[in-house]
C-alpha positions as CSV (number, residue, x, y, z in Angstrom):
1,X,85.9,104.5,-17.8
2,X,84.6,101.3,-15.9
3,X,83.1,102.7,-12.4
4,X,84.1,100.1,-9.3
5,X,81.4,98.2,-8.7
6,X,79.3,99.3,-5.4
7,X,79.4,96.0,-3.2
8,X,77.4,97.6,-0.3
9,X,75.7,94.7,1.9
10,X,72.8,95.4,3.8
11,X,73.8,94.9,7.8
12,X,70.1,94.0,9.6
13,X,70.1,95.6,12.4
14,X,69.6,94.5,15.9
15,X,65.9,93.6,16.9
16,X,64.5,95.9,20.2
17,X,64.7,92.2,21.9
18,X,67.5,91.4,20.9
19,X,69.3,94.4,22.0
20,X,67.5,93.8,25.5
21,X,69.0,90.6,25.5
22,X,72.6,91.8,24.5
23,X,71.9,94.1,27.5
24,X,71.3,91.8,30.0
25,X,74.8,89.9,29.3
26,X,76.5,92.9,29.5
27,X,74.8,93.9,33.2
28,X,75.5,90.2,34.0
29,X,79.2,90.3,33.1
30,X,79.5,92.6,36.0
31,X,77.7,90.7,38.8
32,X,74.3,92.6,38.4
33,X,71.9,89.7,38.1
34,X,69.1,90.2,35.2
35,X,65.8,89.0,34.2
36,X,63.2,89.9,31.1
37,X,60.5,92.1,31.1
38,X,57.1,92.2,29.3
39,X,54.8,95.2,28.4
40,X,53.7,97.1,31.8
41,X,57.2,96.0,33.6
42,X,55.7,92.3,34.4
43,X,58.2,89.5,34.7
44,X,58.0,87.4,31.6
45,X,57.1,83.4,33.1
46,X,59.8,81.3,32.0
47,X,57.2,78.0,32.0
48,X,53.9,77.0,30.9
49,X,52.2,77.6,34.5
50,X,53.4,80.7,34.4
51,X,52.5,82.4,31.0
52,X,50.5,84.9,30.6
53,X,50.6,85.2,34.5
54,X,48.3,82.0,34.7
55,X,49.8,81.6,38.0
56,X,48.7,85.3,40.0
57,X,51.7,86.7,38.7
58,X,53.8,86.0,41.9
59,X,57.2,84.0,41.5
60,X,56.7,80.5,42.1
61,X,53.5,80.5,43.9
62,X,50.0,79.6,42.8
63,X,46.5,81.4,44.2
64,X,46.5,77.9,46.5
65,X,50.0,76.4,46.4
66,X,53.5,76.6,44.5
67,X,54.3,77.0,40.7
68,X,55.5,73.5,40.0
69,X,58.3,74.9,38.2
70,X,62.1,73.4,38.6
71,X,63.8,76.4,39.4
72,X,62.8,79.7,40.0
73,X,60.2,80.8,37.0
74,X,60.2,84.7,37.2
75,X,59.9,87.8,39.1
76,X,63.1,88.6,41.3
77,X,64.0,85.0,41.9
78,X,64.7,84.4,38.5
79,X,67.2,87.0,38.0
80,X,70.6,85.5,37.3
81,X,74.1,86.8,36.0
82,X,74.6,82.4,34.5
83,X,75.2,83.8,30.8
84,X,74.5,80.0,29.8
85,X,70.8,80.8,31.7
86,X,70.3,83.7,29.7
87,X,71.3,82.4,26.3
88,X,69.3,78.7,26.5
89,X,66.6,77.9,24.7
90,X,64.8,77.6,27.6
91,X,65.2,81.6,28.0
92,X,64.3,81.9,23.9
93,X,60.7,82.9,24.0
94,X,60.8,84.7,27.3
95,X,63.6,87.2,24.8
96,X,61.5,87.0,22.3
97,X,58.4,88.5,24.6
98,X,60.8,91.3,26.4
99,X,59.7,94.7,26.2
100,X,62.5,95.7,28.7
101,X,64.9,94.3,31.0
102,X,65.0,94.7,34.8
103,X,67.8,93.5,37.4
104,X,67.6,92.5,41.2
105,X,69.3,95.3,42.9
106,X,69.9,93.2,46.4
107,X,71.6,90.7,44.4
108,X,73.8,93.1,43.3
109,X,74.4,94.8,47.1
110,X,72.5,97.7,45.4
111,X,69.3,99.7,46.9
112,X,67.4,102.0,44.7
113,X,65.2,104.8,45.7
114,X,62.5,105.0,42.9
115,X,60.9,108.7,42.8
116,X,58.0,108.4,40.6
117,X,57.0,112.4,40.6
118,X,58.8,115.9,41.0
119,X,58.1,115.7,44.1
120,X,59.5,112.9,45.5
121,X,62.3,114.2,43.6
122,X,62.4,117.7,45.3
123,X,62.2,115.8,48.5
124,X,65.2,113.5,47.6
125,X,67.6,116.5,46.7
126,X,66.7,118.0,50.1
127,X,67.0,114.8,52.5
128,X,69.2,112.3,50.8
129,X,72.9,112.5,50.0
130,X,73.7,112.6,46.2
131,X,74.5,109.2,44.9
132,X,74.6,108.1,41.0
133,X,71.5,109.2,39.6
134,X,69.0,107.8,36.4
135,X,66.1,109.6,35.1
136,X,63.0,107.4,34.5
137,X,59.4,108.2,32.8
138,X,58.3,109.5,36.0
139,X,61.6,110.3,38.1
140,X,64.2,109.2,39.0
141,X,65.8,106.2,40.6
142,X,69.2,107.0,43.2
143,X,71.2,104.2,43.2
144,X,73.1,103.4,46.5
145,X,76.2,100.8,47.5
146,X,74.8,98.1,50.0
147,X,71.3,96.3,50.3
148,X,67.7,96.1,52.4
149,X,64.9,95.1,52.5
150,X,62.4,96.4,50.1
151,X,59.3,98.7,51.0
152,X,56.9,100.3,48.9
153,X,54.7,103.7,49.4
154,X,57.6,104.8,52.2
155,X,56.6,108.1,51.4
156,X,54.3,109.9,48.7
157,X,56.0,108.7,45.4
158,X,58.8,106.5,46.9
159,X,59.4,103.2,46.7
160,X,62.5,101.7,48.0
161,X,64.2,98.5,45.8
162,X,66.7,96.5,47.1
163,X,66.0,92.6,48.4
164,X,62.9,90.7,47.2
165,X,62.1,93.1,44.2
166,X,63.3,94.3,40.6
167,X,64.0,97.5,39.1
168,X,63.7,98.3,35.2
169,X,67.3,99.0,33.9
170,X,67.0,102.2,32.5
171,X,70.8,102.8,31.7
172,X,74.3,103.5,33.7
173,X,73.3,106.9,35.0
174,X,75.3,109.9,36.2
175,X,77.4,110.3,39.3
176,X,79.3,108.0,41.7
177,X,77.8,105.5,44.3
178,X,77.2,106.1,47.6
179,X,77.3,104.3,50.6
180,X,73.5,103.5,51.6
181,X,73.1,106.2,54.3
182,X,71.1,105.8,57.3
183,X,68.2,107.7,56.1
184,X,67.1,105.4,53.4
185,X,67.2,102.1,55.6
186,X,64.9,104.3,58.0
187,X,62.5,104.7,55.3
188,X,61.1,100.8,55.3
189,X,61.1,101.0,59.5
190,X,58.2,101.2,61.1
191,X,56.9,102.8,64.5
192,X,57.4,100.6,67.0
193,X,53.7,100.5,67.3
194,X,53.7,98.6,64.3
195,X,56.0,95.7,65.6
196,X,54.4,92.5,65.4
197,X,52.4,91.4,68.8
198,X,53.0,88.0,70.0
199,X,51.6,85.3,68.1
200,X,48.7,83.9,69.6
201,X,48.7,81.2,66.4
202,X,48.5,77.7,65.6
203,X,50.7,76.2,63.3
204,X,49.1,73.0,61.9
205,X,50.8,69.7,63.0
206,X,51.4,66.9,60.7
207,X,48.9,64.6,60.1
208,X,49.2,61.2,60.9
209,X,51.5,58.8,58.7
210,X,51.7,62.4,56.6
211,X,54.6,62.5,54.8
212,X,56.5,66.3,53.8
213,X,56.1,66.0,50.3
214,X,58.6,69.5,49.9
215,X,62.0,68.3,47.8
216,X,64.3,70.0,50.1
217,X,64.1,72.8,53.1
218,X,65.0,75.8,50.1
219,X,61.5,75.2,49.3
220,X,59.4,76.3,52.1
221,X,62.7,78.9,52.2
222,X,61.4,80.3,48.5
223,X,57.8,79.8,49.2
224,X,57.8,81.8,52.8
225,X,60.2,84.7,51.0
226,X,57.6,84.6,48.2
227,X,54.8,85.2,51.0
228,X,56.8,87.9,51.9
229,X,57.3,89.6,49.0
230,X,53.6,90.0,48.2
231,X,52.4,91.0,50.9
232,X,55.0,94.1,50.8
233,X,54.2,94.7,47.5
234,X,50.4,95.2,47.7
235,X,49.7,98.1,46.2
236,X,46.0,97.8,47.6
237,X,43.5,95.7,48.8
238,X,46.3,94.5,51.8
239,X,43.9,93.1,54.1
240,X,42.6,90.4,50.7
241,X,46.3,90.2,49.9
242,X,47.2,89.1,53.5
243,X,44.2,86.6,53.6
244,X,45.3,85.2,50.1
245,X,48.9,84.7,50.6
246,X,48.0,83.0,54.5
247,X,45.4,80.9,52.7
248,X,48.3,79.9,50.3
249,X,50.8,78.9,52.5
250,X,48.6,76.6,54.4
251,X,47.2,75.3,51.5
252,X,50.9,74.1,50.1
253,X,53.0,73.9,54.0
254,X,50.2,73.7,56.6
255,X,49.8,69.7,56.6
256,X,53.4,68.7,56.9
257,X,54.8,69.0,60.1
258,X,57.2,72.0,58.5
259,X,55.5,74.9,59.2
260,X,56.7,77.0,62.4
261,X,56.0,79.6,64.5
262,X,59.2,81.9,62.8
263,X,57.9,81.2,59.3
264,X,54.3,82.4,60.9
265,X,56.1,85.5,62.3
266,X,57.7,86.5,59.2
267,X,54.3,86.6,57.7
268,X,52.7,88.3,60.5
269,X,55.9,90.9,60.1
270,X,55.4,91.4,56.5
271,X,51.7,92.1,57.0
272,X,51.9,94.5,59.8
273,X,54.6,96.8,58.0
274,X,52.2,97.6,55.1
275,X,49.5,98.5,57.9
276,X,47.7,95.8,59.1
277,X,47.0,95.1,63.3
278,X,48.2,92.1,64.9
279,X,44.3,91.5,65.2
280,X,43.6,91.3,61.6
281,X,47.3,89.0,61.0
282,X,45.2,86.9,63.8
283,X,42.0,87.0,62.4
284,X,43.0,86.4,58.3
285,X,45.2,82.9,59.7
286,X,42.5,81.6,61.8
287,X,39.7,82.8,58.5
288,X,42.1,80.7,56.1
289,X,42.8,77.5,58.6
290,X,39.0,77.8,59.1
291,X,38.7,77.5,55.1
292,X,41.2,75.1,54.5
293,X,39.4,72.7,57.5
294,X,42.5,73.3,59.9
């Protein structure tokens, strides 16, 4: 008797990137904006200034001036939910590097509280309401309704992820949302000893028959919230990070005329909530005009 003739196929299965990338459409089908991650959680740059962090790492800004990229190039900024964005083959190779994906909780009107030990943990269950929860290498991240701003080492352990920053997406978690409670917003304030002083600054003029050479006013917008964002996420070294990043933005906004005092205060803000004096916010923008010959 003639046995039927086995016409298995072989199905290849997905590759790890691949799936990432199926991931990310999904998350971005339901408003959560998305963006690749390589090996050690680092945004994957989306253009040739960018790879391999040639840049500094930090979304379109350069050690002494912007990324000259078109659109945003990586880290937080980049993070979209355009399905078109995240299947062009502009997007190809930074797929084909991913060793994760992360998403931009703000965007999303999400805050996450990233416990990194037991501990933090412990101290979570006792002080925080219970909100949808998702267990990561170290922790957990609690996942609330509504955004912040973003502040890092809050407490031993915690982090808090919300505006300005990325989270790796580690899967849907258990429980329901909560409303972002009072006690997490009051993790990223400060004493009010640490409120800014008043500037005592000069913001460079134009020069003159200087022309603004910045394309439109989003960006000095990006490059100021860039500032920002690494000056709160300095995990050391804040007083070189604060010179760098003031160095920086004179070096790309401090000749044209569009520099002012609030962009200055923002900075001077960002500093002084990871720790530094209104002396030393003084002292690293007069040491970088100095530098720069302002």
């Amino acid at each position: 008797m003639t046995q039927p003739t086995d016409i298995r196929r072989e199905v290849r299965s997905p590759s790890p990137q691949e799936e990432h990338r199926f991931a990310a459409l999904r998350l971005a089908a339901v408003g959560v904006p998305v963006l690749p991650l390589r090996a050690g959680k680092l945004p994957v740059g989306n253009c040739s200034d960018c790879t391999g962090a040639a840049c500094g790492g930090r979304p379109n800004m350069r050690v002494a001036g912007e990324c000259r990229c078109p659109a945003p190039c990586h880290g937080w900024a980049a993070a979209t939910t355009d399905p078109h964005v995240l299947t062009s083959p502009a997007w190809a190779r930074a797929w084909r590097e991913a060793a994760a994906v992360a998403y931009h909780p703000g965007g999303a009107g999400l805050t996450v509280v990233d416990l990194d030990h037991a501990e933090a943990v412990a101290w979570a269950r006792a002080a925080l309401p219970a909100t949808r929860t998702v267990r990561s290498p170290r922790g957990e991240h609690w996942i609330y309704r509504g955004a912040m701003s973003s502040a890092n080492a809050v407490r031993d352990g915690v982090d808090v992820k919300s505006r300005m920053s990325y989270v790796r997406w580690l899967g849907p978690g258990t429980g329901l949302l909560a409303e972002l409670p009072d006690a997490v917003r009051a993790l990223a304030v400060k004493e009010p000893t640490a409120r800014p002083a008043p500037l005592t600054v000069t913001v460079p003029g134009q020069a003159a028959g200087g022309q603004c050479r910045h394309r439109t006013p989003v960006f000095l917008e990006r490059g100021i919230a860039m500032a920002e964002q690494r000056i709160s996420e300095a995990s050391g070294a804040v007083h070189n990070t604060v010179y760098g990043t003031f160095l920086a933005v004179l070096s790309a906004h401090g000749r044209c005329g569009c520099l002012t005092e609030g962009h200055v205060a923002r900075l001077f803000t960002a500093a002084q909530a990871r720790g530094e004096s209104a002396r030393h916010c003084t002292e690293a923008w007069a040491n970088a005009r100095a530098r720069l010959g302002m």
